[in-house]
N, CA, C and O atoms as a GROMACS GRO file, in nm:
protein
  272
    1UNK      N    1   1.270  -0.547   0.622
    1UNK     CA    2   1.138  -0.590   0.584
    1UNK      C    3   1.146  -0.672   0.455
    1UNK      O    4   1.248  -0.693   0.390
    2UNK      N    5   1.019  -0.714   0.428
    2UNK     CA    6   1.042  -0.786   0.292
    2UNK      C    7   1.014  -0.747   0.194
    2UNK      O    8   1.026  -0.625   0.186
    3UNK      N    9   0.972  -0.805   0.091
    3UNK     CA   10   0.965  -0.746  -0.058
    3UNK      C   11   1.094  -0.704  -0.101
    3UNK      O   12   1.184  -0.698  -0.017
    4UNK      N   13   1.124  -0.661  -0.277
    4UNK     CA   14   1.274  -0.647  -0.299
    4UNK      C   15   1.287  -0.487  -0.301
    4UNK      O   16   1.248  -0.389  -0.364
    5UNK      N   17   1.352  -0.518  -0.207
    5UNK     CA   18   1.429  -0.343  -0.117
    5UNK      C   19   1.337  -0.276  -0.058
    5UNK      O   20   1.374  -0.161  -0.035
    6UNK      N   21   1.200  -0.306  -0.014
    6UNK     CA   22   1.107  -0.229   0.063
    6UNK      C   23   1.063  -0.140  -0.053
    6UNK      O   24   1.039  -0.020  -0.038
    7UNK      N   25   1.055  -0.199  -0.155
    7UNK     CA   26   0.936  -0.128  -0.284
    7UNK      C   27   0.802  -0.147  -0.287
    7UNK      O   28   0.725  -0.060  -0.327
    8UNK      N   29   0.760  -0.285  -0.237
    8UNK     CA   30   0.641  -0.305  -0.213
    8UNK      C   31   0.587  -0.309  -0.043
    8UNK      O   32   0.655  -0.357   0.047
    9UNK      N   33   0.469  -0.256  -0.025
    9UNK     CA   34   0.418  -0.254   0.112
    9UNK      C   35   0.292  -0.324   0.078
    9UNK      O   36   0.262  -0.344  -0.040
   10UNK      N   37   0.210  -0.365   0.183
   10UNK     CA   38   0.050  -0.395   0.182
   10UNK      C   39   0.007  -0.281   0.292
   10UNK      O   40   0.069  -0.237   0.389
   11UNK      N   41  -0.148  -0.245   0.229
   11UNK     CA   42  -0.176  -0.174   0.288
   11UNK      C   43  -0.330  -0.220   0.329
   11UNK      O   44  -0.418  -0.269   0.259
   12UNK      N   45  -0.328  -0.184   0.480
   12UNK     CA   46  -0.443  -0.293   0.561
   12UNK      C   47  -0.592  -0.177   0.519
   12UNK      O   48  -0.599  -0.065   0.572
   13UNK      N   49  -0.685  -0.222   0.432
   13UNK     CA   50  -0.813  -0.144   0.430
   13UNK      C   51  -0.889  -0.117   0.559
   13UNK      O   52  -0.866  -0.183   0.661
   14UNK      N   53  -0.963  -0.037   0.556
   14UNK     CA   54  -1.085  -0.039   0.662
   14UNK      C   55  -1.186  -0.171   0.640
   14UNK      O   56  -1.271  -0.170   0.730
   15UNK      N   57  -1.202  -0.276   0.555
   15UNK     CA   58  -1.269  -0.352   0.559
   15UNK      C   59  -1.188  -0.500   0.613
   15UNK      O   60  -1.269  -0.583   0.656
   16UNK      N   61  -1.104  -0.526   0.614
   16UNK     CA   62  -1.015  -0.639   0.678
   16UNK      C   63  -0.921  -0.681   0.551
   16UNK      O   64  -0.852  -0.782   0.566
   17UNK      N   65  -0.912  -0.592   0.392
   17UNK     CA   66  -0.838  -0.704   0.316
   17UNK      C   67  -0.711  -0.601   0.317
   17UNK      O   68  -0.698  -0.493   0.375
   18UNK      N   69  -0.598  -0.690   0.211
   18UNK     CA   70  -0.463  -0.611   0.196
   18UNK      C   71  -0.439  -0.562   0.052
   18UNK      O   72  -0.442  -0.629  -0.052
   19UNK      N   73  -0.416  -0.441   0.069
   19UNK     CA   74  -0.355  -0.451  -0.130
   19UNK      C   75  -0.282  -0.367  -0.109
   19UNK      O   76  -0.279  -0.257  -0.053
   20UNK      N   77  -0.162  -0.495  -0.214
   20UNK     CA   78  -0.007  -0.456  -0.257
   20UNK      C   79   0.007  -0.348  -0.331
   20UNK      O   80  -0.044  -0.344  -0.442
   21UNK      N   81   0.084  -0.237  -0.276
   21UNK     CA   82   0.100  -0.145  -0.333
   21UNK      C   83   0.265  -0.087  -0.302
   21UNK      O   84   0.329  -0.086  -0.197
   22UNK      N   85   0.302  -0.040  -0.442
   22UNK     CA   86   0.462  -0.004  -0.504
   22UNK      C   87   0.513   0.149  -0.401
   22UNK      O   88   0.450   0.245  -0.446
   23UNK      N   89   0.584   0.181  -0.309
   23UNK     CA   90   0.622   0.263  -0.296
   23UNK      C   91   0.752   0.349  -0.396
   23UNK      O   92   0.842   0.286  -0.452
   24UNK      N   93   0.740   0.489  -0.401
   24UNK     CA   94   0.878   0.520  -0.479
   24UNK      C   95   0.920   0.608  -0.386
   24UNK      O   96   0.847   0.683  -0.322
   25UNK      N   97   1.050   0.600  -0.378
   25UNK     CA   98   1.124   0.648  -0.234
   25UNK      C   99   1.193   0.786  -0.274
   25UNK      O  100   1.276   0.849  -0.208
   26UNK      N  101   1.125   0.824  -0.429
   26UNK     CA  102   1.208   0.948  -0.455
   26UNK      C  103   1.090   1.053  -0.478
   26UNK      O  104   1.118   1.141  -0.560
   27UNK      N  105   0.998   1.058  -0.436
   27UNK     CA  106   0.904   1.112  -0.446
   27UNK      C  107   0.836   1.213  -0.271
   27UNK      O  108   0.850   1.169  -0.157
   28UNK      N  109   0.773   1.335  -0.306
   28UNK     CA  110   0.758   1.351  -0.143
   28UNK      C  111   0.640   1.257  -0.079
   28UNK      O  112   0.548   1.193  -0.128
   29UNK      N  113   0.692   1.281   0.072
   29UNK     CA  114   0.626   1.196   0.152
   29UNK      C  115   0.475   1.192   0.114
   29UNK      O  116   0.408   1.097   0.073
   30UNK      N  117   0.444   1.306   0.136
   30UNK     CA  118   0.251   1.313   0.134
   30UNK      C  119   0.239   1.344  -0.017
   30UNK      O  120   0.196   1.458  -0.038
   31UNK      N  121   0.266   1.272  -0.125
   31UNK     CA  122   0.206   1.290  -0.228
   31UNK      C  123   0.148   1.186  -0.260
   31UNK      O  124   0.193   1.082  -0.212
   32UNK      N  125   0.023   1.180  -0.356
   32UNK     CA  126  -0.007   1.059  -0.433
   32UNK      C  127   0.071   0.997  -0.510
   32UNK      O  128   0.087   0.875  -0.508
   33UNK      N  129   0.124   1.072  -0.579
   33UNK     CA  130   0.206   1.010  -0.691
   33UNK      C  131   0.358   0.841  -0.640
   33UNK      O  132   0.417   0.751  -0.700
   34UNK      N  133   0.347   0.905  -0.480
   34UNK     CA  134   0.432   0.809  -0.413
   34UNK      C  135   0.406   0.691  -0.423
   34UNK      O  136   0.507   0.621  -0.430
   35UNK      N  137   0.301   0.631  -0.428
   35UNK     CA  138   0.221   0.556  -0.454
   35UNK      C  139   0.137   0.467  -0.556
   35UNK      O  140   0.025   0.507  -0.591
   36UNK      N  141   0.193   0.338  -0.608
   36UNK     CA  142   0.088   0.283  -0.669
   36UNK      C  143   0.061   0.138  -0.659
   36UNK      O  144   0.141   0.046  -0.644
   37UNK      N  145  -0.082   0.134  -0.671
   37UNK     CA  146  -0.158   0.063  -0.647
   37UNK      C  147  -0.123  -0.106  -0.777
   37UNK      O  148  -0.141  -0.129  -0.896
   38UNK      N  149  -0.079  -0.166  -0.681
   38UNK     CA  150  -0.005  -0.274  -0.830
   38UNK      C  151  -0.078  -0.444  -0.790
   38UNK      O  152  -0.062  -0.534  -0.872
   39UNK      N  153  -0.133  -0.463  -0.696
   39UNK     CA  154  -0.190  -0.612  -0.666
   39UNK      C  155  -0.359  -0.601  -0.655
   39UNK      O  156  -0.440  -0.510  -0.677
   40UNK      N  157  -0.365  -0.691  -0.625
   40UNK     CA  158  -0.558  -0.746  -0.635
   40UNK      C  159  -0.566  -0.731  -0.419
   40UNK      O  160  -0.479  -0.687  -0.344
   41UNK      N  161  -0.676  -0.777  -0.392
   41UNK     CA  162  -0.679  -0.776  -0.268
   41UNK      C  163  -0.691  -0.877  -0.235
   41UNK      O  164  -0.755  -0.957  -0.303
   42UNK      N  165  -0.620  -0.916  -0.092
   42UNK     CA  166  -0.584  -1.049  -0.036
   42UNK      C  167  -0.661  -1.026   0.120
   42UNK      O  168  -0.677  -0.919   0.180
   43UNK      N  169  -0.698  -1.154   0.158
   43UNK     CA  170  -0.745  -1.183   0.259
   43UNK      C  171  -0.632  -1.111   0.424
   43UNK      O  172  -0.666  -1.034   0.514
   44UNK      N  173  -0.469  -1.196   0.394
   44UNK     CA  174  -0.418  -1.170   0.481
   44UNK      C  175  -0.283  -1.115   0.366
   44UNK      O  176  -0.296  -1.147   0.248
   45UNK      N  177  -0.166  -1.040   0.406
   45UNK     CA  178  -0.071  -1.022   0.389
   45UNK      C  179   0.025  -1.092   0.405
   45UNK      O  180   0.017  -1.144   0.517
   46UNK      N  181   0.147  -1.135   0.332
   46UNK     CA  182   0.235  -1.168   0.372
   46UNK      C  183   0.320  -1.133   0.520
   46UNK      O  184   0.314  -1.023   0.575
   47UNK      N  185   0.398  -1.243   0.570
   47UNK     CA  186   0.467  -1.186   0.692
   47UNK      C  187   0.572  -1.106   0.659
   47UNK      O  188   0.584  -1.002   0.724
   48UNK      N  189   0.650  -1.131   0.574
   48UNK     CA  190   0.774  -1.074   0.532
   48UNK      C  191   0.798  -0.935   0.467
   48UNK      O  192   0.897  -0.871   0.432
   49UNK      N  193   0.626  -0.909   0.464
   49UNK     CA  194   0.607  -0.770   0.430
   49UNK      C  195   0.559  -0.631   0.532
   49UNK      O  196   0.491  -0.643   0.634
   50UNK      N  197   0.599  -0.532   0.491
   50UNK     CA  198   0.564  -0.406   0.613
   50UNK      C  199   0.430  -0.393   0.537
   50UNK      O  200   0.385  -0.386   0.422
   51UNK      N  201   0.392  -0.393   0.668
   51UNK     CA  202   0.190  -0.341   0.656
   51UNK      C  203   0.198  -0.184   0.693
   51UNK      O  204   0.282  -0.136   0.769
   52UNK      N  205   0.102  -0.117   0.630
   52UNK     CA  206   0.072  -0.003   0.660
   52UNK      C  207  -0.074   0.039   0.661
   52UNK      O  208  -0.158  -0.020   0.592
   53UNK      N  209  -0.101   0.134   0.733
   53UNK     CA  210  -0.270   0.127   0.780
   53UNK      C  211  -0.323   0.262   0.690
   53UNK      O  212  -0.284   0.378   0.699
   54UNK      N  213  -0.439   0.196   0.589
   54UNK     CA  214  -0.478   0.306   0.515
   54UNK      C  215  -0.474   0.464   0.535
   54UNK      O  216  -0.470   0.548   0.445
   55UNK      N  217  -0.476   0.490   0.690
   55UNK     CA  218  -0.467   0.658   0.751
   55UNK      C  219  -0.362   0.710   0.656
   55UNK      O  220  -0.376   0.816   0.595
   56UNK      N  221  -0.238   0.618   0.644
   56UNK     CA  222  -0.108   0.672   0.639
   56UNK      C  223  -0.098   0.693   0.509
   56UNK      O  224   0.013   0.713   0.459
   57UNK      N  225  -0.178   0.693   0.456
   57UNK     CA  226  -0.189   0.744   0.260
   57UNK      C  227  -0.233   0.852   0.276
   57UNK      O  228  -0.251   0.879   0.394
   58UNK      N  229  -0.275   0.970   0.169
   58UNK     CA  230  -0.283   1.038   0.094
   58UNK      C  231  -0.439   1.030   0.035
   58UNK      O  232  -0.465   0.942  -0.048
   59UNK      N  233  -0.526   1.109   0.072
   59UNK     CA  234  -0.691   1.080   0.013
   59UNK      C  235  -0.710   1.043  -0.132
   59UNK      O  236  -0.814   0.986  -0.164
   60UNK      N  237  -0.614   1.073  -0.226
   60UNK     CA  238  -0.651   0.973  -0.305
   60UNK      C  239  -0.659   0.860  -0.362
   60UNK      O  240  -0.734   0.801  -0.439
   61UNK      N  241  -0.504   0.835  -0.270
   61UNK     CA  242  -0.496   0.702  -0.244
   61UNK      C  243  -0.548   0.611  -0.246
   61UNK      O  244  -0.557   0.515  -0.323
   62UNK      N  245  -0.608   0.657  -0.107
   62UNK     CA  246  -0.733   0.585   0.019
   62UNK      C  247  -0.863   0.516  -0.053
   62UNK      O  248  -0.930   0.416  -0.026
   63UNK      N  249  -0.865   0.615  -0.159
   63UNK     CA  250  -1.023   0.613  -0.270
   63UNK      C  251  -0.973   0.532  -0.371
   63UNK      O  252  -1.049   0.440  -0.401
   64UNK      N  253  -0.865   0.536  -0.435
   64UNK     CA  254  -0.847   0.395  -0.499
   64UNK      C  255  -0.831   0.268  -0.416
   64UNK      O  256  -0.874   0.162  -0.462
   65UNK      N  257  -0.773   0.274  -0.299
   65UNK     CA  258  -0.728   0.150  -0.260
   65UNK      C  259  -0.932   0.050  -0.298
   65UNK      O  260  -0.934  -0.051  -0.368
   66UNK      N  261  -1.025   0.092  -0.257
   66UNK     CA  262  -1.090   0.029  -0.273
   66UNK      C  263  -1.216   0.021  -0.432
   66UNK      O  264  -1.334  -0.006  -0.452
   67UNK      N  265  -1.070   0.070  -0.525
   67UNK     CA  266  -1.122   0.021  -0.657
   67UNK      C  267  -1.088  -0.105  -0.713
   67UNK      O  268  -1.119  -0.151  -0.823
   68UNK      N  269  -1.014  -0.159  -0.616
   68UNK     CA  270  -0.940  -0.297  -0.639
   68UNK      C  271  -1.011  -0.387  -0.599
   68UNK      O  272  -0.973  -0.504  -0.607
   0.00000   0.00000   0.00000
């Protein structure tokens, strides 16, 4: 996938936009802390990047993704 080493993902909202967000791969799966929220929101995503569909977060996640 793209981004450098699969650190960054986009993650597709329930409203149609994307925001870039930092995965850390040493952290557990279902935590928040795995997670942060590091770009603005974009219309479409890059191709070269893995999309992931808001379900697949963590509820608090989910509730920031659309403080952006």
């Amino acid at each position: 996938m793209g981004g450098k080493h699969g650190k960054y993902v986009y993650v597709k909202r329930g409203d149609g936009w994307y925001v870039k967000v930092r995965v850390f791969k040493n952290r557990p799966q279902d935590s928040p802390e795995r997670y942060l929220i590091v770009g603005p929101k974009r219309r479409e995503a890059p191709i070269t990047f893995q999309v992931l569909e808001e379900d697949e977060l963590p509820e608090e996640v989910r509730r920031a993704l659309y403080l952006v």
